[in-house]
SEVO-11504 format. One line per 4 residues: number of its first residue (from 1); for each residue z, x, y of N, C-alpha, C, CB. Coordinates in nm, 4 decimals, always signed. Each point is the difference from the previous one (the first is absolute). Glycine has a CB too. Layout:
BEGIN
NUM) Z X Y Z X Y Z X Y Z X Y ~ ...
END
This chain:
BEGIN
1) +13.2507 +9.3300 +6.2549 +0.0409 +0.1235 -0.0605 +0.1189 +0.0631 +0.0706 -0.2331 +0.0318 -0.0726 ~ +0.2691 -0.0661 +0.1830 +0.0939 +0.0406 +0.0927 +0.1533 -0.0293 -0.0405 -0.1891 -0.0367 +0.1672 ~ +0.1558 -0.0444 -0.2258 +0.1235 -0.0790 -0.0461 +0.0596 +0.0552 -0.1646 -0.1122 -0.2324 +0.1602 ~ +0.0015 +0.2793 -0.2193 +0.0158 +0.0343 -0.1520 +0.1563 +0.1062 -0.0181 -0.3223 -0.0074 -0.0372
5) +0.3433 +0.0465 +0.1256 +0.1152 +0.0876 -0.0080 +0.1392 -0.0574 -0.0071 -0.1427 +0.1400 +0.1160 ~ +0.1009 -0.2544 -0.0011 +0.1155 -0.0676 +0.0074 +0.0716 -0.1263 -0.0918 -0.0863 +0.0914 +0.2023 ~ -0.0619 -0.1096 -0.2879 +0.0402 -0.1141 -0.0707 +0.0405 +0.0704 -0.1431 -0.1637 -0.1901 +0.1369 ~ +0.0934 +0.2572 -0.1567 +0.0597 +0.1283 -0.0836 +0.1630 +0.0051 -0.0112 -0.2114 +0.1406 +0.0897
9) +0.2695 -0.0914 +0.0381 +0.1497 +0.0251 +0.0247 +0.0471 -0.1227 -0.0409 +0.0008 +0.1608 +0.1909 ~ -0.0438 -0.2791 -0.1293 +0.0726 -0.1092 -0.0429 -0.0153 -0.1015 -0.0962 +0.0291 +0.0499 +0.1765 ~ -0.0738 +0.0284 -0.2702 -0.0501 -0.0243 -0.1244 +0.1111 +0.0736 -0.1031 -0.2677 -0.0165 +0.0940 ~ +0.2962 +0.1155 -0.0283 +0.0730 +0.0877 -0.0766 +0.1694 -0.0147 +0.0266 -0.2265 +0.1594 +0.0083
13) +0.2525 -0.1747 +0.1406 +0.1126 -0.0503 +0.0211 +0.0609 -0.1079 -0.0688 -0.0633 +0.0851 +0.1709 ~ -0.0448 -0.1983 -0.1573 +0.0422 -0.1266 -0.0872 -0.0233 +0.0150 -0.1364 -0.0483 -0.1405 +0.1742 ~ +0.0708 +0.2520 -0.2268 -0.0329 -0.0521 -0.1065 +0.1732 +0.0822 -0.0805 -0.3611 -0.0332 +0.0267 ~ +0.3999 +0.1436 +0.0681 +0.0802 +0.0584 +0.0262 +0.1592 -0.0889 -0.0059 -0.2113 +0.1430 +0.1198
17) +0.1789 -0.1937 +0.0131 +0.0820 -0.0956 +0.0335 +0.0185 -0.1650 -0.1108 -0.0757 +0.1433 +0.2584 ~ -0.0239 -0.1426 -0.3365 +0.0373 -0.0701 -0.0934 +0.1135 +0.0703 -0.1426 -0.2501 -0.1173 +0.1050 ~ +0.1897 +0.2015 -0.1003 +0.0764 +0.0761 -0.1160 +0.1446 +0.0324 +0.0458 -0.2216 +0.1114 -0.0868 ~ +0.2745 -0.0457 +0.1940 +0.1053 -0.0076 +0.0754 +0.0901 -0.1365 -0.0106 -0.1395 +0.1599 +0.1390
21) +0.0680 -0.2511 -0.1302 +0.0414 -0.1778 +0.0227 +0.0641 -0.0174 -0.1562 -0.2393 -0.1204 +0.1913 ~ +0.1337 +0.1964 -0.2711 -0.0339 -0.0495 -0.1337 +0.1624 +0.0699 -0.1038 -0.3539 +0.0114 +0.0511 ~ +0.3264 +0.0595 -0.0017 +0.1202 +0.0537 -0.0923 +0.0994 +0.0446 +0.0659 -0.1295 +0.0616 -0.1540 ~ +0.1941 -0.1172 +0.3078 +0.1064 -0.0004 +0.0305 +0.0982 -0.1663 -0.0767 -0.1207 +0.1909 +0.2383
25) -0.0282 -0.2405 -0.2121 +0.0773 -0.1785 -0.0647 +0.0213 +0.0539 -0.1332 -0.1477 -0.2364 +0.1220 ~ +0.0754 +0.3052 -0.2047 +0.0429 +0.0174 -0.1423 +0.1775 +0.1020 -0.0326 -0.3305 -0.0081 -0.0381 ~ +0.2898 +0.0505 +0.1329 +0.0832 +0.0978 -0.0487 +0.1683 -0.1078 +0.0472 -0.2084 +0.2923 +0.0479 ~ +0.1916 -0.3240 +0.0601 +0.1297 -0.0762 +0.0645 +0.0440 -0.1123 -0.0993 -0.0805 +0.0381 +0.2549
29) -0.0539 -0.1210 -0.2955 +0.0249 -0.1220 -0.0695 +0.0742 +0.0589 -0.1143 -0.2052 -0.1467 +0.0754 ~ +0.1310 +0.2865 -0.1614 +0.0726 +0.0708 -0.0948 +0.1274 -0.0063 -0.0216 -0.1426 +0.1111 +0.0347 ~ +0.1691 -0.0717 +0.0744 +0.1750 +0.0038 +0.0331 +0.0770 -0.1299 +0.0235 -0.0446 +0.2115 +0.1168 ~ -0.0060 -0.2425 -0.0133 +0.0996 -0.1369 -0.0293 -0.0212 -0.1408 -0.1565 -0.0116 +0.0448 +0.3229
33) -0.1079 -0.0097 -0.3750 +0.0129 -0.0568 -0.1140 +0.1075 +0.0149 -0.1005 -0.2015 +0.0086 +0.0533 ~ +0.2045 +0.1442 -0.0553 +0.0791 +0.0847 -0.0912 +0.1090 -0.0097 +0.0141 -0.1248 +0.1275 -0.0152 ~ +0.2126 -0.0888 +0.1096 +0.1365 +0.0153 +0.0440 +0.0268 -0.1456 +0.0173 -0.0027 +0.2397 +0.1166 ~ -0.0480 -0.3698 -0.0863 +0.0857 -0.0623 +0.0479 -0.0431 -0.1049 -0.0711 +0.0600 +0.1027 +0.2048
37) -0.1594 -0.1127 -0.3038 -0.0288 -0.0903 -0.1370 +0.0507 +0.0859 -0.0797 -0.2049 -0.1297 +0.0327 ~ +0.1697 +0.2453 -0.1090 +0.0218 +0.0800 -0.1108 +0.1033 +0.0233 -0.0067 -0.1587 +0.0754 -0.0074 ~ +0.1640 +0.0255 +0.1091 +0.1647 +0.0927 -0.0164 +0.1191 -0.0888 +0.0859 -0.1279 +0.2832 +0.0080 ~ +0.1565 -0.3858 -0.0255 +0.0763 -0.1177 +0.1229 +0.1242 +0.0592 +0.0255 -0.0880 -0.2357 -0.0809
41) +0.1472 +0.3289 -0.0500 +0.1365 +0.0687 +0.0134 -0.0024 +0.0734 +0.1173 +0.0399 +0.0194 -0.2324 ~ -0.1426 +0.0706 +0.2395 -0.0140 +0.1537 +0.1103 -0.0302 -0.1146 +0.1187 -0.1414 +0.2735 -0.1566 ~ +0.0955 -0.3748 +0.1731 -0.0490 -0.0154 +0.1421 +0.1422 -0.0607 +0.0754 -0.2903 -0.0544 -0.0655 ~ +0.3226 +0.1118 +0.1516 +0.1055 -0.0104 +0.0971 -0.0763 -0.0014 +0.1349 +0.1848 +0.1224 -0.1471
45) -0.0797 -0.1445 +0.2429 -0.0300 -0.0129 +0.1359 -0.0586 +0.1896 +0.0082 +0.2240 -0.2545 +0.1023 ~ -0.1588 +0.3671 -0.1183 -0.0483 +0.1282 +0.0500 -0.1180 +0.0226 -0.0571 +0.2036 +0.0886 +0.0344 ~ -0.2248 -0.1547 -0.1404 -0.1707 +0.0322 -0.1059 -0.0725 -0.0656 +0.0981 +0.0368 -0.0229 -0.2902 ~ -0.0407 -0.0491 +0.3709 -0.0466 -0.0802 +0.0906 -0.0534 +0.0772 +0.1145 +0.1502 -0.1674 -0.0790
49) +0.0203 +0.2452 +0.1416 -0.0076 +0.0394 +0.0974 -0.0873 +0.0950 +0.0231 +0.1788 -0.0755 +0.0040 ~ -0.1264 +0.1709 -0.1041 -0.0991 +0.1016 -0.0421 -0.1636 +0.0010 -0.0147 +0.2042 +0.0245 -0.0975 ~ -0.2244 -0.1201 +0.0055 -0.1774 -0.0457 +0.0160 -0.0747 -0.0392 +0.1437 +0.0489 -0.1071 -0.2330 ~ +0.0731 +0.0175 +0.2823 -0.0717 -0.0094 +0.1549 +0.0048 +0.1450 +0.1245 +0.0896 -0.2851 -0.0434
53) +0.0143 +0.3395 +0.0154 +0.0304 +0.1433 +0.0769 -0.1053 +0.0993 +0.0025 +0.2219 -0.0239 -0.0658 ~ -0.2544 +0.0472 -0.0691 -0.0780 +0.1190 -0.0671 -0.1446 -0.0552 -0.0249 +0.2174 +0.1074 -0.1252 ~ -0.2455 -0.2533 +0.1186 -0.1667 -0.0207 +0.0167 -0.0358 -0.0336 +0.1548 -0.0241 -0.1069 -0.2573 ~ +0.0991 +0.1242 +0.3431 -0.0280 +0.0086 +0.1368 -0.0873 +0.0788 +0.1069 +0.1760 -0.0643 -0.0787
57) -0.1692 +0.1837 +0.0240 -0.0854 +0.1105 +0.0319 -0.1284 -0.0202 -0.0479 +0.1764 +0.1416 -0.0009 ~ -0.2068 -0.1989 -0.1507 -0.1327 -0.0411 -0.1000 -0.0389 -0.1354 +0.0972 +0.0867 +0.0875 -0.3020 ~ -0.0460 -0.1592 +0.3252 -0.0395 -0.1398 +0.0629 -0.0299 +0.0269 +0.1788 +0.1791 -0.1511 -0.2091 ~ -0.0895 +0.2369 +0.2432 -0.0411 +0.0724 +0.1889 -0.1625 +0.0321 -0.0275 +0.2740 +0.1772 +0.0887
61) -0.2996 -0.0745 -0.2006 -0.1224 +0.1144 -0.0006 -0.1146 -0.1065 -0.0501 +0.1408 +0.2645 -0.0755 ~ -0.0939 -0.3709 -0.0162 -0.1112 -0.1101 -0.0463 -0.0804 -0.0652 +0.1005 +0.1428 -0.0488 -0.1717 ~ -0.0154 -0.0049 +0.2713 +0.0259 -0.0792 +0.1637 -0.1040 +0.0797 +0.1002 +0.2972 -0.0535 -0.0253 ~ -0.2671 +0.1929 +0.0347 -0.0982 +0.1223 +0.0535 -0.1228 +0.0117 -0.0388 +0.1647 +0.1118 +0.0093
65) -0.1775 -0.1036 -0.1436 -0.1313 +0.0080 -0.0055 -0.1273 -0.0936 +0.0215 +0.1235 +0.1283 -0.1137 ~ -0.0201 -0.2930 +0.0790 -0.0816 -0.0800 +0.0348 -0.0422 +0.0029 +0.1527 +0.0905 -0.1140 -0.1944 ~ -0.0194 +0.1404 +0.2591 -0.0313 -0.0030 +0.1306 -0.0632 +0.0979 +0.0786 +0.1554 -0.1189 -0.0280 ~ -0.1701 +0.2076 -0.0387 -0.0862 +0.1214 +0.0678 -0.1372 -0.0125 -0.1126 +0.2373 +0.1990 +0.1087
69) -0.2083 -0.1934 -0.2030 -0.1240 -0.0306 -0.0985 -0.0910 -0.1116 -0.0246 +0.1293 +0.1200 -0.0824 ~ -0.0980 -0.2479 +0.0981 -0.0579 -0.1488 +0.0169 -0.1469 +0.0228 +0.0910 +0.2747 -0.1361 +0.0044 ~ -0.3860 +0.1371 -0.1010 -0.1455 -0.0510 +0.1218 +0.0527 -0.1435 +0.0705 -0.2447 +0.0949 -0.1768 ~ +0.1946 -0.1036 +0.2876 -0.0824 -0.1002 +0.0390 -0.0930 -0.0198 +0.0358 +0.1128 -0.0224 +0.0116
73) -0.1400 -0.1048 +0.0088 -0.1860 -0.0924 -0.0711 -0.0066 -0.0465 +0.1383 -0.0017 -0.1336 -0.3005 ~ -0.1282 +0.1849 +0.3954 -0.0697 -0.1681 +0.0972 -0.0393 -0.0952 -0.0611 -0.0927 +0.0982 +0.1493 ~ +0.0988 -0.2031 -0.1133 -0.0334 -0.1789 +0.0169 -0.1374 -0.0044 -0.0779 +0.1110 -0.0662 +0.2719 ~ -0.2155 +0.1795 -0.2780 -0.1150 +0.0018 -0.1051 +0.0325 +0.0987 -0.1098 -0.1748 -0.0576 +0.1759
77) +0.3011 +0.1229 -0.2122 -0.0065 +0.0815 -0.1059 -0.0100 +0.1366 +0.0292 -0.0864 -0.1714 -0.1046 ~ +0.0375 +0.2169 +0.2238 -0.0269 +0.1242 -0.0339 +0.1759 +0.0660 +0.0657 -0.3467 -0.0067 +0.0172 ~ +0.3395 +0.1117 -0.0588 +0.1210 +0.1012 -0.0107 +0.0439 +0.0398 +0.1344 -0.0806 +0.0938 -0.2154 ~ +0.1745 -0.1279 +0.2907 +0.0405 +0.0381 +0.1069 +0.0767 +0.1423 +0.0069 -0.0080 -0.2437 +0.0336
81) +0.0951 +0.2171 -0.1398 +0.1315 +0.1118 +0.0217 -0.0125 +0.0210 -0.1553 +0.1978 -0.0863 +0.2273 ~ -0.2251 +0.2582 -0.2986 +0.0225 -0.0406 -0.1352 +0.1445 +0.0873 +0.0064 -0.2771 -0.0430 -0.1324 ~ +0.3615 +0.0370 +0.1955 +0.1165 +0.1056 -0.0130 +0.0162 +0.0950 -0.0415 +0.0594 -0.1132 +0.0020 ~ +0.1045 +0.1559 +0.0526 -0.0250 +0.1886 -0.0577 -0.0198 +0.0219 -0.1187 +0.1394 +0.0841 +0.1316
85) -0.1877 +0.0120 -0.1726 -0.0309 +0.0298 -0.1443 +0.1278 +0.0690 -0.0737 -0.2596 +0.0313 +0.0662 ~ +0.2715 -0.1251 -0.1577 +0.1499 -0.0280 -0.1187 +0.0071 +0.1179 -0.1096 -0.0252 -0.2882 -0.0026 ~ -0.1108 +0.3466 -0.0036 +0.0126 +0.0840 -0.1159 -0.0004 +0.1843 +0.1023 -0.1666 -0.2289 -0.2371 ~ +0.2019 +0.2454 +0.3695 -0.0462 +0.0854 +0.0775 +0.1722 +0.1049 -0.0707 -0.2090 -0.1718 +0.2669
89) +0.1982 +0.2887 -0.2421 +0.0866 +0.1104 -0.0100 +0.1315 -0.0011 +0.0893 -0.2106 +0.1170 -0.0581 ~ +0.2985 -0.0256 +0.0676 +0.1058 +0.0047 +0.0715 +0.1100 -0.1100 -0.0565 -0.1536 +0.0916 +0.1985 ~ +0.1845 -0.1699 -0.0593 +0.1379 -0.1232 +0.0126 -0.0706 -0.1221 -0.0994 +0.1069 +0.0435 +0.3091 ~ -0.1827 -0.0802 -0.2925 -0.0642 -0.0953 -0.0902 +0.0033 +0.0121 -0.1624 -0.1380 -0.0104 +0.2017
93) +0.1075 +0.1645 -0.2008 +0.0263 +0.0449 -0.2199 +0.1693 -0.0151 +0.0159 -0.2306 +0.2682 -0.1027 ~ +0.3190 -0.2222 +0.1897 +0.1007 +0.0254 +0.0066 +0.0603 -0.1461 -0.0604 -0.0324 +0.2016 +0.1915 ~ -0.0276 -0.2934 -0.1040 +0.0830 -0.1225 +0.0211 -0.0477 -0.0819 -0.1462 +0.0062 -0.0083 +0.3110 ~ -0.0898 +0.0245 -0.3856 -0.0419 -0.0024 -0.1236 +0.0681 +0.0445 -0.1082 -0.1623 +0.0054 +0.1064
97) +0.1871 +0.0814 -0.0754 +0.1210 +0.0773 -0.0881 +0.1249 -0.0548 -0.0098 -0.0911 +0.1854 +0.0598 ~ +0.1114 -0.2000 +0.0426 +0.1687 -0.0718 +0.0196 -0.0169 -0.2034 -0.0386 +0.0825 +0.2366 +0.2776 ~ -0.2047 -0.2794 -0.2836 -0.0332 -0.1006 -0.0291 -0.0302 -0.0245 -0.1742 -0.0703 +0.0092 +0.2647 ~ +0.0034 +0.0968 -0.3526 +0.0178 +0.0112 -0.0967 +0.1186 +0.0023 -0.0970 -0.1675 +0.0595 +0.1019
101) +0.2486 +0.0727 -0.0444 +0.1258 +0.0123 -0.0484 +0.0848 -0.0792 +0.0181 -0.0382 +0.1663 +0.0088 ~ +0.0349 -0.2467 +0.1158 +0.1284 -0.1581 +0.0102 -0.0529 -0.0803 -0.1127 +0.0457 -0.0473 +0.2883 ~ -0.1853 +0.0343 -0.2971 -0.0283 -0.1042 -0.1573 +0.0531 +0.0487 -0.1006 -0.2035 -0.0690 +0.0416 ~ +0.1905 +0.1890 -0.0816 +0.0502 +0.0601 -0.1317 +0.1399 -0.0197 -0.0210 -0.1646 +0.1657 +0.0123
105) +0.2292 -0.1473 +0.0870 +0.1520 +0.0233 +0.0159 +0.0759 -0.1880 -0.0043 -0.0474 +0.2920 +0.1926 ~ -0.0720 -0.3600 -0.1234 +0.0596 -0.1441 -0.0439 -0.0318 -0.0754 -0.1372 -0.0130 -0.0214 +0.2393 ~ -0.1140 +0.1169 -0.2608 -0.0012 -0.0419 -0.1777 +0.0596 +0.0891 -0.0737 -0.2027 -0.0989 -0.0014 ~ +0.2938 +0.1868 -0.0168 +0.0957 +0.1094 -0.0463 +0.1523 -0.1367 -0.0111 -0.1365 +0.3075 +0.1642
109) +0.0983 -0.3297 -0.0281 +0.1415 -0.0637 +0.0446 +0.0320 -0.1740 -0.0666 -0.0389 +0.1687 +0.2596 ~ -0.0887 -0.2389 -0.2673 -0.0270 -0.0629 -0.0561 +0.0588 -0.0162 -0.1630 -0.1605 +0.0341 +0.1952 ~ +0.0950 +0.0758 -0.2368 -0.0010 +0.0156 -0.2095 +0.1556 +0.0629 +0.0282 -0.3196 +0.1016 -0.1479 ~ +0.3626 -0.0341 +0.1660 +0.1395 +0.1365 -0.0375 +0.1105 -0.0589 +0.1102 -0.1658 +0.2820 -0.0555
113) +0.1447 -0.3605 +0.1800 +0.1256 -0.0184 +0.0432 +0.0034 +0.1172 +0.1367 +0.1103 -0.0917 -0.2721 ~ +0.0156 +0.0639 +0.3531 +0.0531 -0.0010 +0.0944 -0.0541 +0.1669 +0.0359 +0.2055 -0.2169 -0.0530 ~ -0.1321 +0.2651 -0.0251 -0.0039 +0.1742 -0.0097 -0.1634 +0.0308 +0.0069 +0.2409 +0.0422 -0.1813 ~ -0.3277 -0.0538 +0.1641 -0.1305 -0.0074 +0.0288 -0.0270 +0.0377 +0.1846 -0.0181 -0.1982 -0.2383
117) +0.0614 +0.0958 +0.2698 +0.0658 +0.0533 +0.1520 -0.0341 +0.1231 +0.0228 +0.1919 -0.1204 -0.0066 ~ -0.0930 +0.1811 -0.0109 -0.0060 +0.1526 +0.0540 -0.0827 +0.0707 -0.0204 +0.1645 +0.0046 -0.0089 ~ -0.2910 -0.0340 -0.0719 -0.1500 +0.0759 +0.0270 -0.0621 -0.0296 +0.1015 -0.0390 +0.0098 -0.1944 ~ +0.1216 -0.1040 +0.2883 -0.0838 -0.0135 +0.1586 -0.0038 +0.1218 +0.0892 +0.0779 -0.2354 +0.0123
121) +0.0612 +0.3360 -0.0805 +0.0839 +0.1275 +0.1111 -0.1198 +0.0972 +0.0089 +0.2886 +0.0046 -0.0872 ~ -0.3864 -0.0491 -0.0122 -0.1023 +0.1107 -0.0268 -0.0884 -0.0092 +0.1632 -0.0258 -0.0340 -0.3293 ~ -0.0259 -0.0696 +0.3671 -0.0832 +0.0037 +0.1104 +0.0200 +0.0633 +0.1333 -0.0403 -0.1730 -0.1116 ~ +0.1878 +0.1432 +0.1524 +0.0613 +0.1152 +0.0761 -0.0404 +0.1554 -0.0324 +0.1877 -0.1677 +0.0104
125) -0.1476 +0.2346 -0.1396 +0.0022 +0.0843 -0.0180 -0.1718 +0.0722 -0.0282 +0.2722 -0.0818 -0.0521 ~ -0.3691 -0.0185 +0.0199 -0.1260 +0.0354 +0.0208 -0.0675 -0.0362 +0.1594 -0.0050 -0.0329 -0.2743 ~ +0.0801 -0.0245 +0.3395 -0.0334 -0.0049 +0.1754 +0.0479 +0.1558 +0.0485 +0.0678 -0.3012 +0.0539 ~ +0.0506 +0.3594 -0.1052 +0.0573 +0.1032 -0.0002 -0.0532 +0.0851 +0.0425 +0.0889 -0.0584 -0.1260
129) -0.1483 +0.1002 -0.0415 -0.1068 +0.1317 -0.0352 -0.1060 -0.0089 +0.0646 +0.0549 +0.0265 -0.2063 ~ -0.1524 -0.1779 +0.2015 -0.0915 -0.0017 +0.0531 +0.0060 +0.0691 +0.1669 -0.0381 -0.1983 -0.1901 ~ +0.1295 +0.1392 +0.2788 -0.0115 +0.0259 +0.0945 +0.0410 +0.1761 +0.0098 +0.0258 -0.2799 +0.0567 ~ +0.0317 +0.3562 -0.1267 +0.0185 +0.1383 +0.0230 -0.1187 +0.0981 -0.0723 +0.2647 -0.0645 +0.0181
133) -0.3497 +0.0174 -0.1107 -0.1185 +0.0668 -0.0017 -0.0875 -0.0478 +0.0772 +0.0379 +0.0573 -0.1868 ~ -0.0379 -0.1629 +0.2367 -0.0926 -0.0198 +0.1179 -0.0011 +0.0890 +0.1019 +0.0221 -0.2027 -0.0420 ~ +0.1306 +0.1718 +0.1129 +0.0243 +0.1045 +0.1154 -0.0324 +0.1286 -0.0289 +0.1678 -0.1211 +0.0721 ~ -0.1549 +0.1936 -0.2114 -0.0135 +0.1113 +0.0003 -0.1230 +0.0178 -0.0227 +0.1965 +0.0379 -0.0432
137) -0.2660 -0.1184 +0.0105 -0.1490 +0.0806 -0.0259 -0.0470 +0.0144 +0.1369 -0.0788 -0.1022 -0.2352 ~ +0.1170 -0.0323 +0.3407 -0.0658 +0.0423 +0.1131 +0.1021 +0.1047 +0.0681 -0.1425 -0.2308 +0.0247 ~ +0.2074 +0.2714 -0.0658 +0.0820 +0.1284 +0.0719 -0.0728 +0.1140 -0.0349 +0.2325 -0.0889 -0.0143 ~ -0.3111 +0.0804 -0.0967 -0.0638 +0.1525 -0.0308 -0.1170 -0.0024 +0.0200 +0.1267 +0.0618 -0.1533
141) -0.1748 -0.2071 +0.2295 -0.1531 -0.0435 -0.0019 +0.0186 +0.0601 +0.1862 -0.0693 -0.2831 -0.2390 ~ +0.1511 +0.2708 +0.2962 +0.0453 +0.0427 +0.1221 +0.0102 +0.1093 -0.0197 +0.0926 -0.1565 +0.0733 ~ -0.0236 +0.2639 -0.1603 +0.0047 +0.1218 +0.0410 -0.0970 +0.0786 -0.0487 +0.2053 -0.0300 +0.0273 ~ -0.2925 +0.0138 -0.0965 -0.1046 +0.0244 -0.0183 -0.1496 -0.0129 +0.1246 +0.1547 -0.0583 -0.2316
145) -0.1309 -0.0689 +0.3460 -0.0629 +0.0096 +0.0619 +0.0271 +0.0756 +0.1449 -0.0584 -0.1740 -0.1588 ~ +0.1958 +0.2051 +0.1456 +0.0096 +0.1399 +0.1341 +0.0051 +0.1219 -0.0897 +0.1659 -0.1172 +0.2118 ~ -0.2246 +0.1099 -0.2898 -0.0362 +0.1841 -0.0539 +0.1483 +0.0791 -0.0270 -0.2450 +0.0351 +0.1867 ~ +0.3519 -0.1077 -0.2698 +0.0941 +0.0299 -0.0728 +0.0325 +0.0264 -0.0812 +0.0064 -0.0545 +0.0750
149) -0.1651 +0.1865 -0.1250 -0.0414 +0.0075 -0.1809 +0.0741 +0.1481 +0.0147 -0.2944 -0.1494 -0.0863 ~ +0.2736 +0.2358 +0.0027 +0.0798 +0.1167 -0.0613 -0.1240 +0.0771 +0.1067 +0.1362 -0.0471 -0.3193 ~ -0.1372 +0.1854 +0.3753 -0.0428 +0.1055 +0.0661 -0.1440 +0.0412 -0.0802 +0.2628 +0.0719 +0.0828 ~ -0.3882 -0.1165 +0.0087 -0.0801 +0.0435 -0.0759 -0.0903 -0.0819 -0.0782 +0.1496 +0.1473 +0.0162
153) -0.1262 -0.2697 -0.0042 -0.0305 -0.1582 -0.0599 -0.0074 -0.1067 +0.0516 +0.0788 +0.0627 -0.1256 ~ -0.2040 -0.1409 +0.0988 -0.0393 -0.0896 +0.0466 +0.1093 -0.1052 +0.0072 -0.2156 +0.0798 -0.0657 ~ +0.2135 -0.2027 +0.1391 +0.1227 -0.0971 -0.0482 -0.0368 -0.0320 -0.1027 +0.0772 -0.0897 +0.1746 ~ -0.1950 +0.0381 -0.2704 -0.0161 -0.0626 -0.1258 +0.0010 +0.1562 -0.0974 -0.1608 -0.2663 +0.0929
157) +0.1346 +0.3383 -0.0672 +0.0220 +0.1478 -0.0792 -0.1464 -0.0106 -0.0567 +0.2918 +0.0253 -0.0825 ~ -0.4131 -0.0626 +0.1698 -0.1501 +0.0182 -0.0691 -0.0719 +0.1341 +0.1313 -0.0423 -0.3401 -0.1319 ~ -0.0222 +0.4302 +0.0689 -0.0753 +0.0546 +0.0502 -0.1478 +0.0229 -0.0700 +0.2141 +0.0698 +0.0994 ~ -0.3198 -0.0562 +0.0144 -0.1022 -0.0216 -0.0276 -0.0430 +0.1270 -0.0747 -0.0217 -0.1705 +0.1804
161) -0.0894 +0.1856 -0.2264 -0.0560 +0.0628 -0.1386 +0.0049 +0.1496 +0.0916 -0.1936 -0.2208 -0.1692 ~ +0.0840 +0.2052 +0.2735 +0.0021 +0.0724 +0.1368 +0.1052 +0.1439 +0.0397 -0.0629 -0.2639 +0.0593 ~ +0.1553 +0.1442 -0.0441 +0.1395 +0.0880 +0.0729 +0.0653 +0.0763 -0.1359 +0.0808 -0.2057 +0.2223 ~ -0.0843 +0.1091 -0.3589 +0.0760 +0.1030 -0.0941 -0.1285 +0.1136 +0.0086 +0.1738 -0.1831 -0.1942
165) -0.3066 +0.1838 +0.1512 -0.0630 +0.0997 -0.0402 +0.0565 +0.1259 +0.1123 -0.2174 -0.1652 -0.1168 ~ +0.1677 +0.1541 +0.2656 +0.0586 +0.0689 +0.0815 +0.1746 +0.0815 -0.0374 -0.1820 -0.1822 +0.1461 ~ +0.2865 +0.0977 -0.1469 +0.1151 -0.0023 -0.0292 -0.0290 +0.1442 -0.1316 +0.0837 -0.3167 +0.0898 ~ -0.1436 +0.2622 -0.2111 -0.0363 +0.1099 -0.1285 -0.0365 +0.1281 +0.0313 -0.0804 -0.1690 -0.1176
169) -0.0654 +0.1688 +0.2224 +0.0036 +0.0933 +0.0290 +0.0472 +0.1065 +0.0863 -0.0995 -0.1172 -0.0931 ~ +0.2342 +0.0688 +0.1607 +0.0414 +0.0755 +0.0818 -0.0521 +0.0052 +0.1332 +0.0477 +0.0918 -0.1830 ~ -0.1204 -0.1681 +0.2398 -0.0592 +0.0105 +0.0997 +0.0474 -0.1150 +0.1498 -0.1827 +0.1040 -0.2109 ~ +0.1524 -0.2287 +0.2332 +0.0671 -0.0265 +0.1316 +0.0908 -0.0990 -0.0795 -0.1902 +0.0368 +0.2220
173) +0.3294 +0.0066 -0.1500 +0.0895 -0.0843 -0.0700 -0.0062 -0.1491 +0.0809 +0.1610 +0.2214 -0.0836 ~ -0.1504 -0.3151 +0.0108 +0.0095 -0.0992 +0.0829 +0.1635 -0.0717 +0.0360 -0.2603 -0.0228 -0.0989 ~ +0.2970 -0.0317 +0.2182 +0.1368 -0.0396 +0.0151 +0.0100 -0.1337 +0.0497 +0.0619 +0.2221 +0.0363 ~ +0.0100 -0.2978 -0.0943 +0.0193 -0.1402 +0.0509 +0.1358 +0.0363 +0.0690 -0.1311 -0.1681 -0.1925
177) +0.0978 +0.0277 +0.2533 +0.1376 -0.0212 +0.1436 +0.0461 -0.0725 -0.0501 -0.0596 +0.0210 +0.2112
END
């Protein structure tokens, strides 16, 4: 039973990591089917360059995940290592994101051609934002915890049932620091 957690994770990783596998080959094969059977006019050396340039980052994070995500098995099967967990919050959704959108953008690029491209400029610009509401939430998640609220107010602005009734009736005022 000790183990149920872990085989769990790597149950889920691999199954993860197949789908990752699964439709990076689809999506790539997509493309080079297309452009360089289909469309033979558009495929040049920069349609090239470009596909290898811009799926680089998608193939690093594939490369990453296998390697931080991959269980391994002891010599009888049971679960040694089920790796970090692939579906966890933060840099990991992040790097998902930017792994999604390189597929879209190489099957964009794929069907419509060259100009397709430049829906890559987007990931920058959502690393951007992301990273400045981040900072800022923990900037107010910080000033909120040295008591940087308005005169008279809690940092979250909750007071207890208690202190307003008091407060109503005029009687001990209460003061935060």
């Amino acid at each position: 039973m000790a183990q149920k957690a872990a085989k769990q994770q790597a149950a889920r990783n691999t199954a993860i990591l197949n789908r990752v596998h699964l439709l990076s080959l689809t999506f790539n094969a997509l493309f080079i089917l297309l452009r360089f059977l289909l469309f033979r006019s558009s495929s040049t050396r920069p349609t090239f360059l470009l596909w290898v340039f811009l799926s680089s980052p998608a193939f690093a994070i594939e490369f990453w995940f296998e390697k931080i995500g991959k269980p391994t098995s002891g010599p009888n099967g049971e679960v040694k290592n089920s790796g970090q967990d692939l579906e966890a919050k933060g840099l990991t959704e992040y790097m998902f994101d930017v792994l999604y959108w390189s597929w879209g953008t190489t099957f964009l690029a794929s069907v419509f051609g060259n100009r397709a491209w430049w829906m890559w400029v987007a990931i920058p610009l959502y690393s951007v934002w992301l990273a400045y509401s981040t900072f800022g939430s923990v900037r107010q998640g910080m000033a909120g915890l040295s008591g940087q609220g308005a005169e008279g107010e809690t940092p979250n602005g909750a007071t207890s049932n208690r202190q307003r009734k008091l407060e109503k009736r005029g009687g001990q005022k209460v003061q935060y620091r």
